[in-house]
N, C-alpha and C positions, 0 to 999 in steps of 0.2 A: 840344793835349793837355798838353805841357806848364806850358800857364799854367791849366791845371784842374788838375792835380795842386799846382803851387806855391800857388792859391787856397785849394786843400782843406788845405794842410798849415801854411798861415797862420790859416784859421778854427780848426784843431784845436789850433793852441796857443793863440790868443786864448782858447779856450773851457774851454782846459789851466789857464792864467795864472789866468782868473777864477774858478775854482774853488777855486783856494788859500786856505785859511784863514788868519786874522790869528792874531798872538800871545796877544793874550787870547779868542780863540775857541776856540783850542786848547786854552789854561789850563781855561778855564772848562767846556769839554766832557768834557774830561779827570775833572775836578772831580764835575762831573756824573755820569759815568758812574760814576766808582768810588763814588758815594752811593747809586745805584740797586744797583749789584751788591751793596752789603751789604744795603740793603733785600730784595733778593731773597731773598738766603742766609736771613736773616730770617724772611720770610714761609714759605718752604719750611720752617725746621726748625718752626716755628710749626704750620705742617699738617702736618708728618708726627708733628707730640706731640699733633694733634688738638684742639690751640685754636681753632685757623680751617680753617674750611670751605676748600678749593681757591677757588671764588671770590671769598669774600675776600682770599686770596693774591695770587690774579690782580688784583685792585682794587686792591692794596697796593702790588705793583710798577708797574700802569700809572700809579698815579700819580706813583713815585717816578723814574719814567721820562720823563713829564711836565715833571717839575720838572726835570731832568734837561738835556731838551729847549728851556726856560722858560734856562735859563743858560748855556747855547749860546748863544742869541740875542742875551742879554745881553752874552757876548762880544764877539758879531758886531757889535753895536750898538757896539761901544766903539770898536771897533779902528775901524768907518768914522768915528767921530767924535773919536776921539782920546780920550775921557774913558776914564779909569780903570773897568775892570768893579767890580762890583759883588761884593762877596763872596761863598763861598759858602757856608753853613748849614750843619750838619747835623740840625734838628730837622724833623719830620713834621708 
């Protein structure tokens, strides 16, 4: 019993460990997200002044959430290879 418990609570930090995010995953998620949230705010005040339809808002932010998602990766990609992320944008 005891070496099933010390098994289970070595898989759970192994699995703890690899989950951790790198320093430019972080960056770049961070980045990320605060681009989408003003697209949001964006798209919402855009449909409540009745320039766009609700679905277009909704398109607006999935894709800025996308993008969002798209330099995360970029991140992730950096930190296992060591290259420098990629910057990130503000234009749609």
């Amino acid at each position: 019993m005891k070496k099933l418990i010390a098994l289970s609570s070595a898989l759970a930090l192994g699995l703890t460990v690899a989950a951790c995010d790198g320093p430019k995953e972080n960056a770049m998620e961070d980045a990320g997200e605060q681009q989408a949230e003003v697209v949001n705010e964006q798209a919402e005040a855009m449909e409540d002044a009745g320039t766009m339809t609700d679905e277009q808002a909704d398109a607006m932010t999935d894709q800025a959430e996308d993008k969002a998602d798209a330099m995360e990766e970029a991140g992730e990609a950096a930190d296992q290879t060591g290259a420098p992320a990629a910057t990130a944008t503000t234009a749609n």
